[in-house]
VODREN-260401 format. One record per residue (C-alpha): residue number from 1; x, z, y. Coordinates in Angstrom, 3 decimals, padded with zeros to 6 digits. Layout:
% residues N
[NUM,[X,Z,Y]]
...
This chain:
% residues 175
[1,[027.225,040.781,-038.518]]
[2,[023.428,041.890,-038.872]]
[3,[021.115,042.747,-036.561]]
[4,[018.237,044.607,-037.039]]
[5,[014.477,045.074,-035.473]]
[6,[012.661,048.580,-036.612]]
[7,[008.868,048.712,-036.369]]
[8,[005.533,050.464,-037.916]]
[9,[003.909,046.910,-037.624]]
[10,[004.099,045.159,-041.319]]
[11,[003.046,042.017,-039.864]]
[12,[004.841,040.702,-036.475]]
[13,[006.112,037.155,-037.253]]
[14,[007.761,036.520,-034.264]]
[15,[009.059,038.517,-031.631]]
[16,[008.324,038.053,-027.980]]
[17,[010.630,039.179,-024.940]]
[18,[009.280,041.936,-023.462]]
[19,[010.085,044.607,-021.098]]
[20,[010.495,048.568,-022.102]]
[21,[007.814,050.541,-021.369]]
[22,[009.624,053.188,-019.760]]
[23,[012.273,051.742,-017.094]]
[24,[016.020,053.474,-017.490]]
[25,[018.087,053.704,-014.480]]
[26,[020.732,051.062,-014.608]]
[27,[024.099,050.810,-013.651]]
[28,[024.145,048.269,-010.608]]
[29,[023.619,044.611,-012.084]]
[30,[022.402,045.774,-015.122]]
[31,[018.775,046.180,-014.170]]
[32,[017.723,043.273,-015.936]]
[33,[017.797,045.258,-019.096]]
[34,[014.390,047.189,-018.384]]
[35,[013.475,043.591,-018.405]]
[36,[011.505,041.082,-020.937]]
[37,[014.217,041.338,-024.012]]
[38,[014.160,041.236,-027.596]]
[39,[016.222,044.321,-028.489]]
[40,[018.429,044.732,-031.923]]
[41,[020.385,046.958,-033.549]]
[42,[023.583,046.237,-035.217]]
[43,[023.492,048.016,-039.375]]
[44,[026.449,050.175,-038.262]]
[45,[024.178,052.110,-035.818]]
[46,[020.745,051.177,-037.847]]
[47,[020.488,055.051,-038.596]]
[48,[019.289,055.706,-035.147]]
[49,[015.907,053.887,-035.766]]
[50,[015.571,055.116,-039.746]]
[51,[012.539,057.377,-037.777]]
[52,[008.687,057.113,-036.630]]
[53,[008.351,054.954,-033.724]]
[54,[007.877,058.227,-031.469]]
[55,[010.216,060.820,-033.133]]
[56,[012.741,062.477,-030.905]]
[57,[015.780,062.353,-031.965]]
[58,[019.366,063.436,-030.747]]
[59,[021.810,061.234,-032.389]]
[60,[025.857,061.858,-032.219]]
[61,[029.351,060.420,-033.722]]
[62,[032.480,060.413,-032.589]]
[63,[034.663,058.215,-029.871]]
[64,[037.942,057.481,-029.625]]
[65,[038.527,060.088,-026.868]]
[66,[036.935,063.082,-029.095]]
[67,[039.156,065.818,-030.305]]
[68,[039.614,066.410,-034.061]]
[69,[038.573,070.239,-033.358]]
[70,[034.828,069.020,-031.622]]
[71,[034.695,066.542,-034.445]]
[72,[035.049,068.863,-036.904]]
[73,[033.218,071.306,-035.262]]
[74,[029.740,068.983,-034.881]]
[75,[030.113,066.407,-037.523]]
[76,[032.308,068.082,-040.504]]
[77,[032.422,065.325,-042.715]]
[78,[030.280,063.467,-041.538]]
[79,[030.265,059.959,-039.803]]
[80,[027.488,061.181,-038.101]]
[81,[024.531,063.501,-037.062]]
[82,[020.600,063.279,-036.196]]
[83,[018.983,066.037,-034.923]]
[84,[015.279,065.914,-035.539]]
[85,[012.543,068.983,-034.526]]
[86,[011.067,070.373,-037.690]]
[87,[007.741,069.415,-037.103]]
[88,[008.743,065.919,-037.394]]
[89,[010.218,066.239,-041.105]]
[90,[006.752,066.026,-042.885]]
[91,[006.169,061.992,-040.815]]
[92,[009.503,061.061,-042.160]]
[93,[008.873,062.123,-046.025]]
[94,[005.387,060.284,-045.494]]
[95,[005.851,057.329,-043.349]]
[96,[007.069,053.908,-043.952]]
[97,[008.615,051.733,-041.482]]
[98,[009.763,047.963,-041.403]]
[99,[013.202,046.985,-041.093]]
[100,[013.492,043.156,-039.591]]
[101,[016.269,041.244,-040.205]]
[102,[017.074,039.394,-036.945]]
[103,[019.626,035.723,-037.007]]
[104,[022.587,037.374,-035.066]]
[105,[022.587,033.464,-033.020]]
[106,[021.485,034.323,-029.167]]
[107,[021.643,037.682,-029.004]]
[108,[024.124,038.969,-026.618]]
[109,[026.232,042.305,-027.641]]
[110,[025.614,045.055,-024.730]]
[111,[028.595,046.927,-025.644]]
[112,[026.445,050.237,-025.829]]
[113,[025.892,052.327,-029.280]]
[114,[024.957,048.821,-031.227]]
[115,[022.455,047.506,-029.277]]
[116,[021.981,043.928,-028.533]]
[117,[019.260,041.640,-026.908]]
[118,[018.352,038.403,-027.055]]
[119,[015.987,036.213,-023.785]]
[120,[013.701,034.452,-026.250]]
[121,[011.667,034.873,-029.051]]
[122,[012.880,035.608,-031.893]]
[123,[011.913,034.887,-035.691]]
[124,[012.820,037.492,-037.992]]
[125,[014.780,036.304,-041.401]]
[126,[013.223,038.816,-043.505]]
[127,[011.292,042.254,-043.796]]
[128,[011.901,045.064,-045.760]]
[129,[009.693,048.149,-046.006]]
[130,[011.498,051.748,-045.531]]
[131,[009.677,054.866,-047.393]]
[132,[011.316,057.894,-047.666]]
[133,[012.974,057.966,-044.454]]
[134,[014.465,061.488,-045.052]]
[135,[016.475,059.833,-047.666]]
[136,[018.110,057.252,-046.005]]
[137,[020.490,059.214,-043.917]]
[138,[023.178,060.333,-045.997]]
[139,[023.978,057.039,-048.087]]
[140,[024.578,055.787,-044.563]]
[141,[027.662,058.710,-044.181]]
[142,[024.551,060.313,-041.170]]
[143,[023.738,063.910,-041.498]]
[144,[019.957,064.376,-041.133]]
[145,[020.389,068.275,-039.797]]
[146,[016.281,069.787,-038.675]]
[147,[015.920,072.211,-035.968]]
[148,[013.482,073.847,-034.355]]
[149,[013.485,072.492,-031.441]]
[150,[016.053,069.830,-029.421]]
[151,[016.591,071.880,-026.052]]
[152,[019.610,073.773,-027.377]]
[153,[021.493,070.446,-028.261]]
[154,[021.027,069.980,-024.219]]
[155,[024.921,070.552,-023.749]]
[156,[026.429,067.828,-026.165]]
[157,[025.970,065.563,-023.187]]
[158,[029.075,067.156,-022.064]]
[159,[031.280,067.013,-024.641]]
[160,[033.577,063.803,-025.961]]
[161,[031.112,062.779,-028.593]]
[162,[028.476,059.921,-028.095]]
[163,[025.316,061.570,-027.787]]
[164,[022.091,059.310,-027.537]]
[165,[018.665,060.548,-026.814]]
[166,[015.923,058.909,-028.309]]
[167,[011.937,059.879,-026.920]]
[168,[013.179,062.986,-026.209]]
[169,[009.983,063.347,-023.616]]
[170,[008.069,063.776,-026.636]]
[171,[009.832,066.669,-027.952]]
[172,[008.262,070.197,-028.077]]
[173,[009.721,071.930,-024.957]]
[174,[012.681,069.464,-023.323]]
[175,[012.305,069.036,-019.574]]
């Protein structure tokens, strides 16, 4: 399996636990996740951080539990979708992020989406530089689809699909 760390800093040789900026709500006994971590993502679900460290994004695939009709419906042929607001488009033609490769040993799987962190610092096994981000969507099966703005996509939170939000406080309008 590999694991993953996206950033906009070339340089960071190790990486320290820290906590998130922006504490979630946890379920009961999960609260230690808004904690100091080192978070990962595994290169199924790497699409979801192919973006500028501040993009929102609305990200969606299927689950087991999803009708063929709603598949078909929000993903045609695709193994995936990511919504981005137009205004974003021109950062992702332009900017270049870093993709870390992260030694899957002591990271513990969170059984959410891909994620997984680890309690200690971790030293990255290699770094590879990401241009082009528009581009790297559909080799990866992911739609890229642009829209105005993300508000409208408000309901897919209530359909089967997995929907994941991504610093949606920083898009245009959302409340």
């Amino acid at each position: 399996m590999r694991l993953f760390h996206f950033s906009d800093d070339p340089g960071i040789v190790a990486f320290e636990p820290r906590s998130v900026r922006v504490p979630s709500a946890r379920a009961p006994g999960r609260e230690w996740l808004n904690g100091p971590l080192v978070w990962a993502i595994d290169a199924d679900h790497d699409f979801m951080y192919l973006f500028p460290r501040d993009c929102p994004r609305i990200l969606l695939w299927a689950t087991a539990d999803t009708p063929e009709a709603e598949q078909r419906r929000w993903l045609g042929d695709w193994r995936a979708v990511a919504y981005v607001e137009r205004h974003w488009l021109e950062r992702l033609e332009a900017e270049t992020i870093h993709r870390y490769e992260m030694p899957a040993e002591g990271f513990e799987d969170l059984g959410d989406a891909g994620m997984w962190v680890a309690r200690r610092r971790v030293i990255p096994m290699e770094r590879t530089a990401i241009s082009r981000l528009d581009q790297e969507f559909a080799p990866r099966g992911v739609e890229l689809r642009v829209v105005d703005t993300l508000t409208p996509l408000k309901g897919l939170w209530g359909t089967s699909l997995h929907v994941s939000g991504i610093r949606l406080r920083n898009a245009g309008d959302w409340e």
